[in-house]
C-alpha positions as CSV (number, residue, x, y, z in Angstrom):
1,X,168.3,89.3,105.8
2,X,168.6,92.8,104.8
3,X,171.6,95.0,106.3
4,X,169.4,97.9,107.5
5,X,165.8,99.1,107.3
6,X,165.2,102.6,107.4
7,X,161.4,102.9,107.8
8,X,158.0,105.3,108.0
9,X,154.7,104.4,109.0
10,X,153.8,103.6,105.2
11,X,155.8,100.0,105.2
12,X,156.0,99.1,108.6
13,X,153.1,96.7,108.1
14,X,155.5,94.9,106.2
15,X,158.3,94.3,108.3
16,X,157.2,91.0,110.1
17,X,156.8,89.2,107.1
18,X,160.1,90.3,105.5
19,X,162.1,89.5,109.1
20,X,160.0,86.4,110.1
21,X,163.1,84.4,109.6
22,X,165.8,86.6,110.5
23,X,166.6,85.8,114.1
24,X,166.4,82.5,114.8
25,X,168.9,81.7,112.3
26,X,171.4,83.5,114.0
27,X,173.9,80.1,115.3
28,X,176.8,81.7,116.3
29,X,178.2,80.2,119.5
30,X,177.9,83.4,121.5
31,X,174.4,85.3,121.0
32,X,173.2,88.0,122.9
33,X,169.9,90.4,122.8
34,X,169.3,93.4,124.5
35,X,165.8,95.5,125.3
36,X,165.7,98.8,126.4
37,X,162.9,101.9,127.5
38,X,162.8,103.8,129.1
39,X,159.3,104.6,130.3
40,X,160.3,107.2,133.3
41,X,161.7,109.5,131.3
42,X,159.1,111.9,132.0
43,X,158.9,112.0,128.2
44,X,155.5,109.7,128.5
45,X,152.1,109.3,129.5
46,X,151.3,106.6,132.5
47,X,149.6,104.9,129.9
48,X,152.5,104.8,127.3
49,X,155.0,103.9,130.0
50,X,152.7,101.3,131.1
51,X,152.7,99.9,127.5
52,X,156.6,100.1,127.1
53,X,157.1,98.0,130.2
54,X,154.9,95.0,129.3
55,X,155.9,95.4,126.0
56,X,160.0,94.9,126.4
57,X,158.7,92.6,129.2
58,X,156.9,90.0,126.3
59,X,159.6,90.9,124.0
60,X,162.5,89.5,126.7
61,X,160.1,86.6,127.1
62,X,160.0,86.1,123.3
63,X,163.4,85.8,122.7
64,X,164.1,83.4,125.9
65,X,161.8,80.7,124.5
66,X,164.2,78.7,121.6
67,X,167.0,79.1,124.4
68,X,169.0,80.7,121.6
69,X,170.7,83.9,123.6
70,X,173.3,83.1,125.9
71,X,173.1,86.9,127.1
72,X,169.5,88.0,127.9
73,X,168.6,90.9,129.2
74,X,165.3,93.3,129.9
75,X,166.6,96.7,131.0
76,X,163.8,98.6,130.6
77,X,163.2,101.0,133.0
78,X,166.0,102.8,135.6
79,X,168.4,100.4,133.7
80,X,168.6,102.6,130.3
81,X,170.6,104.7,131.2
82,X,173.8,105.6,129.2
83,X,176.1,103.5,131.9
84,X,174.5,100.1,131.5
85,X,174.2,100.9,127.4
86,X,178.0,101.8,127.1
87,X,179.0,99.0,129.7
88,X,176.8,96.3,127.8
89,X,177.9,97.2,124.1
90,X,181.7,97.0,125.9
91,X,181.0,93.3,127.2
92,X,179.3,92.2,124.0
93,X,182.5,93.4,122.2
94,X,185.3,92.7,124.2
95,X,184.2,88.8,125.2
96,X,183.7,88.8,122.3
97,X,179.7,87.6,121.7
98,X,179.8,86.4,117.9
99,X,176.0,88.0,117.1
100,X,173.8,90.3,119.2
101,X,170.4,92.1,119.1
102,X,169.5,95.3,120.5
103,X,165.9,96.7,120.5
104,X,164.9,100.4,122.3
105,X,161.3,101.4,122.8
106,X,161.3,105.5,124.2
107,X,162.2,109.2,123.5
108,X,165.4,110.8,121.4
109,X,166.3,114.0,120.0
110,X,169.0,115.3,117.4
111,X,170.7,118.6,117.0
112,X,171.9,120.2,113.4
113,X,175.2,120.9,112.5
114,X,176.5,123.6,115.1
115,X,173.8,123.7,116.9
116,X,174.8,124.4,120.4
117,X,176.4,122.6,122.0
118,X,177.0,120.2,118.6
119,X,180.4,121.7,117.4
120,X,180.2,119.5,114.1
121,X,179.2,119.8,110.6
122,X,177.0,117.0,110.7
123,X,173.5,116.1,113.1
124,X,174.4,114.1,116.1
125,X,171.7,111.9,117.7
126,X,170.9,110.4,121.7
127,X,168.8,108.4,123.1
128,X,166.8,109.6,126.2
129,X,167.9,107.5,129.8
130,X,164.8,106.4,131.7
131,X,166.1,108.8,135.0
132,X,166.6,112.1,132.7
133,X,167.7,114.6,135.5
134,X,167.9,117.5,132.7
135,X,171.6,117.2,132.3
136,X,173.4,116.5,128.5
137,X,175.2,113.9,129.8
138,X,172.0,111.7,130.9
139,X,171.8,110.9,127.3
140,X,172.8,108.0,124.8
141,X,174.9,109.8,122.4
142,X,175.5,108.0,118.9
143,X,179.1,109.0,119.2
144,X,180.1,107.5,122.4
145,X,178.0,104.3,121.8
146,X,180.0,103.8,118.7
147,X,183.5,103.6,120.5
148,X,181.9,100.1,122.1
149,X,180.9,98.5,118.9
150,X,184.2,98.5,116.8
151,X,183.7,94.7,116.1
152,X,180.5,95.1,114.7
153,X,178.9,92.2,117.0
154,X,175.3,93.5,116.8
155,X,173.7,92.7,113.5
156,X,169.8,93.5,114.4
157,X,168.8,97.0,115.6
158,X,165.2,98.1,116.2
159,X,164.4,101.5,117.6
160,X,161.3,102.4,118.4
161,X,161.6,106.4,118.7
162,X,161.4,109.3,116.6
163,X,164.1,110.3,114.1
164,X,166.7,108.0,114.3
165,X,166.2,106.7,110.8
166,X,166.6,110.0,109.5
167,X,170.0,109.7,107.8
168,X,172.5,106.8,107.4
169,X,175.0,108.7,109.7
170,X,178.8,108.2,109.1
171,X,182.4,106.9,110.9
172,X,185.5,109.3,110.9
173,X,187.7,108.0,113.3
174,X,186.4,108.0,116.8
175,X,183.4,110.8,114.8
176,X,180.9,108.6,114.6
177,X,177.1,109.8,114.0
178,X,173.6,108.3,113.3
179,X,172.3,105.3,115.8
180,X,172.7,102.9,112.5
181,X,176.6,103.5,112.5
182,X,176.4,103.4,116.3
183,X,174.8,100.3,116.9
184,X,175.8,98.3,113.6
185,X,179.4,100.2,113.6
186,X,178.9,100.3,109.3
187,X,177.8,103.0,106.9
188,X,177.7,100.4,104.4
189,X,174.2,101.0,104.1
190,X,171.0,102.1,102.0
191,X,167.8,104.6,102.7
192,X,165.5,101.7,101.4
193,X,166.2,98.5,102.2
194,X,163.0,97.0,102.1
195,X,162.6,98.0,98.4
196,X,166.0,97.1,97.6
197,X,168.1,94.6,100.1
198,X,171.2,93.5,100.1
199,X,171.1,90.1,101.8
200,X,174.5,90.8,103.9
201,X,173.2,90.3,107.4
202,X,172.8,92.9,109.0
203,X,169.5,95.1,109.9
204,X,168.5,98.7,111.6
205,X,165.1,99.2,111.8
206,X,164.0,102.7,112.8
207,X,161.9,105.7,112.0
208,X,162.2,108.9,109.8
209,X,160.7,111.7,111.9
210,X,157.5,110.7,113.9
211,X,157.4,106.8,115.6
212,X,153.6,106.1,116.4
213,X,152.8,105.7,120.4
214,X,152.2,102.0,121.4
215,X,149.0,102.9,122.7
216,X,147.9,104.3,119.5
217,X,145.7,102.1,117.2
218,X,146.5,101.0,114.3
219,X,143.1,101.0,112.7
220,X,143.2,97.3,112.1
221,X,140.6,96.2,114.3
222,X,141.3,96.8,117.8
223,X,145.1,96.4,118.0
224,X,147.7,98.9,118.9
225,X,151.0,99.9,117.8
226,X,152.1,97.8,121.0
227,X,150.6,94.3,119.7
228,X,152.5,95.6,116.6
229,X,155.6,96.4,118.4
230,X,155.6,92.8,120.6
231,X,154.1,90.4,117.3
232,X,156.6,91.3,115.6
233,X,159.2,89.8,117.7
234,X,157.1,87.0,118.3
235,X,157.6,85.9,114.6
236,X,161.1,87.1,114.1
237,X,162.3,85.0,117.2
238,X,160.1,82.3,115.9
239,X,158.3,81.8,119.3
């Protein structure tokens, strides 16, 4: 399995036949996988929140079929928000589960170096809660997540939303940026992996700038980037 994936719409017709084995080999004794959205956000149509919810919903059902996950959970919906994502990352750490999966299908944002109210030299990232009431501190920041994955217990990543595959990130003490570092707590990582793995075991799938609606087609006969989006799982889990 390749450590991370850092991806644009010109390869991701790709990535089910290079991950169609990559979860269900995972045999540790404690497994855990985790989906998020957050289609009330106010960030989406009715149509694209529609699509989000049945999509994490088949997604949850995916993984539940091989009985493989211990810790199973759909939170899509008023559930992404930043206290279940801190509070889950803490459990699935501190337990300690031995291998986890996290997948998260909505909106996100970044701000440049000193860009108010970013005091750092570097870009800092969030993901949007599904109950955004305006406020900065509704959000999933990168660096807080990455206080509750020290061990380095979730080996899979997939985010389905703009930008956060723009840059590796880093870890600087408790300065932690870029949802790869966040989630996968390494920087141990490459711009292209899918040209140029590293077979280590550990994989963040995201997108560099724009992340294509589910209720967009793909141009392949009828199917959208949902079908895309849910199939995928459907061979990675092996269902």
């Amino acid at each position: 399995m390749v450590r991370k994936m850092l991806i644009n719409l010109a390869v991701i017709c790709f990535l089910s036949i290079l991950f169609m084995t990559a979860l269900p080999i995972a045999n540790a004794t404690l497994n855990g996988s985790v989906i998020y959205g957050s289609p009330d956000s106010g960030q989406m149509s009715t149509a694209e929140a529609q699509a989000t919810s049945s999509g994490c919903s088949s997604i949850r059902y995916y993984f539940s079929v091989n009985n493989q996950y211990i810790y199973l959970q759909n939170y899509c919906g008023s559930n992404t928000n930043y206290n279940t994502v801190y509070s889950v990352a803490n459990y699935m750490t501190t337990y300690p589960y031995d291998w986890a999966t996290v997948f998260y299908k909505g909106d996100s944002h970044f701000l440049q170096p000193y860009q108010s109210p970013n005091t750092y030299g570097h870009n800092i990232y969030w993901l949007y809660s599904d109950v955004y009431n305006g406020g900065l501190s509704d959000h999933i920041w990168d660096e807080v997540l990455g206080q509750y994955t020290s061990t380095g217990v979730y080996h899979f990543a997939f985010l389905w939303t703009c930008s956060m595959a723009n840059e590796i990130g880093g870890i600087n003490g408790i300065d932690i940026y870029g949802m790869a570092p966040a989630w996968l707590h390494t920087t141990n990582l490459q711009l292209d992996s899918y040209n140029n793995p590293d077979y280590t075991g550990k994989c963040y799938i995201g997108f560099q700038a724009y992340s294509k609606p589910w209720t967009d087609y793909t141009g392949y006969y009828s199917y959208t980037y949902q079908t895309f989006g849910t199939m995928f799982y459907y061979y990675a889990t092996g269902a």
